[in-house]
N, C-alpha and C positions, 0 to 999 in steps of 0.2 A: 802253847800252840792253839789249843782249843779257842782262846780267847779273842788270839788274833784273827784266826778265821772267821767267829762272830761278827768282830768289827767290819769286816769287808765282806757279809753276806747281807749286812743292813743297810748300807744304802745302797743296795742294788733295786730292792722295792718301789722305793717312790721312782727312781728312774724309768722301773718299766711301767709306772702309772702315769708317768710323763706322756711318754711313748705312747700308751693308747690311747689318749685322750689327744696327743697330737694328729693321730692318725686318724681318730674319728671327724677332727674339725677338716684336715685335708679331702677327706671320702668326700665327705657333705660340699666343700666349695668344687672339687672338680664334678660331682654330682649334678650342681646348679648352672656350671657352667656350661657344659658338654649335652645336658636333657633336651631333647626336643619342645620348641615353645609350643603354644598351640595357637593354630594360624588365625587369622581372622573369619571370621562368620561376612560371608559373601553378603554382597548388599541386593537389597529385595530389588527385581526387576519393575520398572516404572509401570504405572497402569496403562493401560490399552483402554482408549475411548473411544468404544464403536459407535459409528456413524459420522466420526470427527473427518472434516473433507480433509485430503493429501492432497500435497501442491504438485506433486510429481502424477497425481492422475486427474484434474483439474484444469478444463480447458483455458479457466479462465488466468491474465494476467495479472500481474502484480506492482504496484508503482510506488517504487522504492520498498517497503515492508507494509505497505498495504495492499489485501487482496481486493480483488473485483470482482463479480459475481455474472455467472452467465454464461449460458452456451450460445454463440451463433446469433452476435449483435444483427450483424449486418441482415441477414435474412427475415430476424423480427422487424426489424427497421423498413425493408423495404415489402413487408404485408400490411403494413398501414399502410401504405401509399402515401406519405409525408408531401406537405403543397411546398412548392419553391418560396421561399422568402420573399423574392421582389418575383415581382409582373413581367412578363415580357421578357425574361431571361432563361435558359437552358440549361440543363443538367452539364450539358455537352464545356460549360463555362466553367465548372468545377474542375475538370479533369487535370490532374498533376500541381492543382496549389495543395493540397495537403503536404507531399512532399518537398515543398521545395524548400531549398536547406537557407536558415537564417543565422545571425551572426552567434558566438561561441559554440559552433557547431550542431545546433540545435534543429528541428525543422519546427515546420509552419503548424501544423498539427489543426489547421481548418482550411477552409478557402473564403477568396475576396470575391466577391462581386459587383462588380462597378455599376453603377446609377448616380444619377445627376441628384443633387444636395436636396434633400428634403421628398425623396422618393417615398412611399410608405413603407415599411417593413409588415409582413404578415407572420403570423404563426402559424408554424410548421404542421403542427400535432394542438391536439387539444391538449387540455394540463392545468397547470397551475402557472402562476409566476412566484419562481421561488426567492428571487433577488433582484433590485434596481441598486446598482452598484457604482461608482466613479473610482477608474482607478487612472492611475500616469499611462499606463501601456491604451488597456482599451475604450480608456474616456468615458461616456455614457454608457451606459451595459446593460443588459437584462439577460437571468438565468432562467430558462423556463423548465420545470420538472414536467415527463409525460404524465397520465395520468394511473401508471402503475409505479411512477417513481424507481424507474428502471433505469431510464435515462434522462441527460441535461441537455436543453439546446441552450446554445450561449452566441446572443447578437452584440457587437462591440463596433465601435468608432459611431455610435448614433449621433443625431444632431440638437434630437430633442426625444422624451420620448410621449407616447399617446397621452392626449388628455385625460383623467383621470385614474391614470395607471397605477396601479400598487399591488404592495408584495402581498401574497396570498389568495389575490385575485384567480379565480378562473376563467381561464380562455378557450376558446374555440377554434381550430384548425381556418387561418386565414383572415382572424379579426389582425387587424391595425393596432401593434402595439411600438411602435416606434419609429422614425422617419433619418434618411438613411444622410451620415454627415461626414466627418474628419476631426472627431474628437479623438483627444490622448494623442499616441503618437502615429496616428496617419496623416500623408502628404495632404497640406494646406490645399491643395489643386488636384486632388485624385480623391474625392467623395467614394467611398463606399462599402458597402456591408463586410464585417468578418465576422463568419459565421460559423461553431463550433458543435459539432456533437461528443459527449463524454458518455460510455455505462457509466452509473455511479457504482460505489460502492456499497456495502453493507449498509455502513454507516449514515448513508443520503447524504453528504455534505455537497453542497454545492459548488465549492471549491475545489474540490477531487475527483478521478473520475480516469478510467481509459478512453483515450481519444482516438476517437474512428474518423473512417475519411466519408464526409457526407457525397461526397460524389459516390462511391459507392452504394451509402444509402439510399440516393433518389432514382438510383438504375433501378431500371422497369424489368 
């Protein structure tokens, strides 16, 4: 009797050493599964660049993703007292070409001034000349920058422009820098001036620019 109860108290041992060591790997995996992870470490807030301008408190416009610079063109504009282009014509002749709408919906975004072929053209503002340009649209061209490089005056459909005109030249309000024609695409029988004012931008390109209505400009 003795002997047989032996037999069956001996492997009851390694079974209950089974048994714990099953239990310890089970603890541990529901342990790993069920622990709270720990969350991520918030991400640092972006810097703050004080002095950096905001568009939302920024008078100025923006064309397309570029900004413009400047408060209150139209009032600097007309404290120079800017000279009419051509002789013998009226502010009064500006009124409503800025607006008026051309094809793909687009507007005019200067005005025409009509004179007979080979009118002279003057400069507006004293400045520089920033560009003699030929393009398909405005034919012969000249960009003039003021002389704070604020703004661009821009004359288009010329016929020729001044004798000895070039870029980087300086001008004086009123010299003779180009004579008035039907280049690019103005009507072969309707000579005459189209005449643009732009703020520039930052960057001064000559190209770019917010477009004002010079008839408002030249109001007294």
């Amino acid at each position: 009797m003795r002997a047989k109860r032996a037999w069956r108290r001996g492997p009851s041992i390694p079974a209950l050493v089974a048994c714990f060591y099953a239990g310890g790997v089970a603890g541990w995996l529901l342990h790993a599964a069920f622990s709270p992870k720990s969350a991520p470490a918030p991400a640092e807030p972006a810097p703050v660049v004080h002095g950096a301008p905001s568009r939302s408190n920024t008078p100025a416009a923006t064309i397309g993703e570029v900004e413009v610079i400047g408060a209150n063109p139209i009032a600097e504009l007309r404290r120079r007292r800017l000279r009419l282009p051509i002789d013998g014509t009226g502010v009064e002749a500006m009124k409503g070409g800025f607006a008026e709408p051309r094809g793909g919906g687009r507007e005019h975004e200067a005005v025409d001034i009509l004179a007979p072929r080979h009118t002279p053209v003057h400069a507006v503002d004293d400045g520089t000349i920033a560009r003699l340009f030929f393009s398909k649209a405005g034919g012969t061209t000249i960009y003039q920058f003021d002389p704070t490089r604020r703004f661009c005056y821009y004359y288009a459909h010329l016929e020729r422009y001044a004798g000895g005109l070039r870029e980087g030249q300086p001008v004086a309000a009123g010299d003779v820098i180009g004579y008035v024609g039907t280049s690019g695409n103005a009507p072969p029988g309707t000579p005459h001036l189209h005449f643009a004012v732009f703020e520039l931008t930052a960057a001064e390109r000559w190209w770019e620019g917010r477009p004002l209505d010079p008839y408002l400009a030249f109001q007294k």
